[in-house]
C-alpha positions in Angstrom: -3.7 -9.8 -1.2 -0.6 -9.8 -3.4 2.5 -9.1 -1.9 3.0 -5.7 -3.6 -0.3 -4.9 -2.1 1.1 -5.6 1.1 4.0 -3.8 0.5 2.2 -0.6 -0.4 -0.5 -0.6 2.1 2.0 -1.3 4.9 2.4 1.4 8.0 5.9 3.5 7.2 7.0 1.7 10.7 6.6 -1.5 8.9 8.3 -0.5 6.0 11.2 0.3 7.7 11.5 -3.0 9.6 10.6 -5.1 6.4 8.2 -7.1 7.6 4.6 -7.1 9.3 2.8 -8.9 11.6 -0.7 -11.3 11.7 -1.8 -13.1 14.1 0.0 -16.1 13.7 3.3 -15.3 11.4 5.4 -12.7 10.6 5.8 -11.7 6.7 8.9 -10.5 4.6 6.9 -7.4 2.8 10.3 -7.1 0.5 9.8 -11.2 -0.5 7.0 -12.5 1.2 9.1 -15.3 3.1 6.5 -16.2 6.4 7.5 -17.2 9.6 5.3 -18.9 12.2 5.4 -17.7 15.5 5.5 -19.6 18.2 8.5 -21.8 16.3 12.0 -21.9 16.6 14.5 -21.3 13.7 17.8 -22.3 13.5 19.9 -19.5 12.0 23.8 -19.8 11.6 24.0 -22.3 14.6 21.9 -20.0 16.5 18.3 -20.5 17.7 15.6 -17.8 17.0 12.3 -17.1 17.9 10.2 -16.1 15.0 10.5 -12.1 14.8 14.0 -12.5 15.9 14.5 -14.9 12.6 12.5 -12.5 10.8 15.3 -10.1 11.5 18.0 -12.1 10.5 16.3 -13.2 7.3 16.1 -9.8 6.0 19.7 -9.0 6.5 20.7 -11.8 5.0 18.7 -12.0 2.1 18.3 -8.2 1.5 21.1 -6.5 3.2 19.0 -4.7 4.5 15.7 -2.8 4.3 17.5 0.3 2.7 19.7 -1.9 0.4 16.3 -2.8 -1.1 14.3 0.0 -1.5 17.4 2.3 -2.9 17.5 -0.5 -5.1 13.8 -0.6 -6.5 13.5 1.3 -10.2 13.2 5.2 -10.1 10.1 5.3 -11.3 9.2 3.9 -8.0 11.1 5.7 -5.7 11.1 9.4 -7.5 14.8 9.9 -7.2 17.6 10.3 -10.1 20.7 8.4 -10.3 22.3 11.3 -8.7 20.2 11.1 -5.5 20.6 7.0 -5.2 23.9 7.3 -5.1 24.2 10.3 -2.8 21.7 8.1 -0.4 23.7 5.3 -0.5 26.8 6.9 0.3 25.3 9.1 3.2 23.2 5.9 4.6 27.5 4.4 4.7 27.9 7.2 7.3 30.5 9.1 5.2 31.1 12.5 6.0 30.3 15.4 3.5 34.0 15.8 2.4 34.1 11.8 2.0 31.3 12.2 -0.7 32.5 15.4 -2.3 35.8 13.0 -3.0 33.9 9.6 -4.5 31.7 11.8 -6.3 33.9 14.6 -7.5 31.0 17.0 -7.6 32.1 20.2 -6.3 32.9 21.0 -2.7 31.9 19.7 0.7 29.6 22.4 0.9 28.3 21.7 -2.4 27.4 18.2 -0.6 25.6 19.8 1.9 23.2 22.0 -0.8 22.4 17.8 -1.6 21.8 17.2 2.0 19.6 20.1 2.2 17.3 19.4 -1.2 16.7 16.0 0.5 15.6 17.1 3.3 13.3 19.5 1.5 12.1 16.5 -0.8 11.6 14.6 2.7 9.3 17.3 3.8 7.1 17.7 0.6 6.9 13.7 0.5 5.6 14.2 3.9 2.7 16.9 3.1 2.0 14.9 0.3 1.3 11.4 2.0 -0.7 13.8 4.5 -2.7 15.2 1.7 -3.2 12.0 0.4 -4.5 10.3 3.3 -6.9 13.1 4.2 -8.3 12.5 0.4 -8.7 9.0 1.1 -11.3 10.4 3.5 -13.5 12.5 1.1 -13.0 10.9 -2.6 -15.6 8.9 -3.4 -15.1 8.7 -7.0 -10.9 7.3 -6.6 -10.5 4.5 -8.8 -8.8 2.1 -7.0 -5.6 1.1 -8.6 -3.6 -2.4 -9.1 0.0 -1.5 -7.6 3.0 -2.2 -9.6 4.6 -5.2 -8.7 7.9 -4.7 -7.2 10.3 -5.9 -9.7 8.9 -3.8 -13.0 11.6 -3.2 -15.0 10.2 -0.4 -16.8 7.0 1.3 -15.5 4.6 3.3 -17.6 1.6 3.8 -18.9 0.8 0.3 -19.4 0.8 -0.3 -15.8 -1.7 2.4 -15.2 -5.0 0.2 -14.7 -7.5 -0.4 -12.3 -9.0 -3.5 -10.1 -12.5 -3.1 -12.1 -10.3 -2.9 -15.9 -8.0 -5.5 -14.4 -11.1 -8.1 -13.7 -12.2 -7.2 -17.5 -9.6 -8.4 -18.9 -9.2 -11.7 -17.0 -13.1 -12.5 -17.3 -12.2 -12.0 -21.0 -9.1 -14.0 -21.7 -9.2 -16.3 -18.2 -13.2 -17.2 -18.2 -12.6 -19.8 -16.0 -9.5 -17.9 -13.7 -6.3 -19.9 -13.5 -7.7 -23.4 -13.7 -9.2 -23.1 -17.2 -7.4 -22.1 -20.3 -6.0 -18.3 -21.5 -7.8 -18.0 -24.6 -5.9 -15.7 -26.1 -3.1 -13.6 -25.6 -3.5 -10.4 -26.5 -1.6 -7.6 -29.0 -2.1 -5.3 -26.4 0.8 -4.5 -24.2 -1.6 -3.7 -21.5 -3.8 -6.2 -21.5 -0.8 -8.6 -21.4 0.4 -6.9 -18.9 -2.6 -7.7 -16.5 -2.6 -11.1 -17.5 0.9 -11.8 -16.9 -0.2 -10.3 -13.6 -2.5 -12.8 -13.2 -0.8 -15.8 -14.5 2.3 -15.2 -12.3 0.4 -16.4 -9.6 0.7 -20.2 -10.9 4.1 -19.8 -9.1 5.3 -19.9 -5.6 7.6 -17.3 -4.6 9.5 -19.6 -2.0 9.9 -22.1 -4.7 13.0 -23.0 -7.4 11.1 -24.7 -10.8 13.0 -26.4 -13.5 12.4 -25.5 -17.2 10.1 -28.3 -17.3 8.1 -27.6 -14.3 7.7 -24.0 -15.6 6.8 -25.6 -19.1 4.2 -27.7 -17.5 2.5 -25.0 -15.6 2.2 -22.9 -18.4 1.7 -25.0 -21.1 -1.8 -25.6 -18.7 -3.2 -22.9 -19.2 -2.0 -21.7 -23.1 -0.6 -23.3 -26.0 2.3 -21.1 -26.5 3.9 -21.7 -23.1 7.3 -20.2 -25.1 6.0 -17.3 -25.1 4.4 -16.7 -21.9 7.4 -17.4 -20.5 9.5 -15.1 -22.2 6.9 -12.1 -21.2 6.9 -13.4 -17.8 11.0 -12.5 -17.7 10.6 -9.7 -20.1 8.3 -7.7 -17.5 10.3 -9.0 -14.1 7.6 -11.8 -12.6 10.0 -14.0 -13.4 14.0 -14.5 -13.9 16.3 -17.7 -14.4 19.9 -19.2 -14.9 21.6 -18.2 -17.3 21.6 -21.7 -19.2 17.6 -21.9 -18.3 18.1 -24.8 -15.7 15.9 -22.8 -12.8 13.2 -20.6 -12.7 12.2 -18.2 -10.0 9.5 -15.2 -8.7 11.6 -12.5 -9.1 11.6 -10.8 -5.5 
């Protein structure tokens, strides 16, 4: 399971801790960092058992679980620019009147009217995720779709495919999956797309490459390791230095 699959098919308690728990570690579902229980981490001259680390990790990497998801693209989390920045300033505890002055929009009851359309937005996201699972019950027919990965920099169409299209297109192009060679890379976006999905699992997420080590890995399985490369920072699998010295999943 990918980590944006674990993301998605998390419990909304998970979600808002940031991680989840196996049987033998804990997870990072906004980075996929695992810690092994029954070990101790050392933390900032401070020893931690495992879910205690798993705390601290995700403050200090993240913020915090709110920093990231208000953070994700739009597209993902339905709100405009105008709500993300309401959120943020209400999650900083300021007081209607506080945000009416940063934001300049109206009056502290106009504030409020936000508050209230929120709420309203809470309570249809609510029905809906209801709806949704009770449909999960009685659709037979669903297609079952291949989540965005977290870090899409701009989401449409082309990242509306499915598990059985997705495993088309890598029999097609990846006959022998990532140990044999990409035959071909090809002109369409969305078939790239799934293939760049694919191929970005060459690389560790916990892991710092040099140019050359990225160059090696790709070069493996296609020619043009230039331009795979390039795709792979283009769509957000991967991002880099500014001067190209390291490469990394982009989390």
């Amino acid at each position: 399971m990918s980590i944006s699959e674990q993301f998605w098919e998390s419990s909304l308690e998970e979600l808002k801790k940031g991680y989840k728990e196996e049987p033998t570690y804990y997870i990072c579902l906004l980075c996929s960092k695992a810690v092994e229980k029954g070990v101790i981490y050392p933390h900032q001259s401070v020893l931690y058992e495992a879910e205690r680390y798993m705390r601290a990790h995700i403050e200090e990497s993240h913020g915090s679980v709110f920093d990231y998801l208000i953070g994700l693209d739009k597209k993902l989390t339905g709100l405009t620019d105008h709500q993300n920045r309401l959120l943020r300033l209400f999650y900083e505890g300021k007081s209607d009147q506080e945000v009416q002055k940063e934001t300049g929009i109206g009056s502290a009851s106009t504030i409020r009217h936000h508050r209230f359309a929120l709420k309203e937005k809470e309570r249809q996201a609510k029905l809906l995720l209801t709806m949704m699972e009770l449909l999960k019950e009685r659709d037979e027919h669903a297609p079952a779709f291949v989540p965005v990965h977290q870090q899409a920099k701009m989401i449409d169409e082309r990242y509306n495919f499915t598990v059985e299209e997705k495993e088309k297109v890598v029999a097609k192009y990846l006959p022998d999956g990532l140990e044999g060679k990409l035959n071909k890379f090809p002109l369409k976006e969305k078939q790239r797309l799934i293939l760049l999905t694919e191929i970005s699992k060459i690389f560790d997420s916990n892991k710092v490459y040099t140019e050359q080590e990225v160059k090696q890995g790709l070069k493996r399985l296609y020619e043009d390791d230039v331009l795979l490369r390039r795709y792979l920072i283009e769509y957000g699998f991967l991002d880099r230095e500014a001067d190209g010295s390291k490469y990394w999943v982009k989390k």
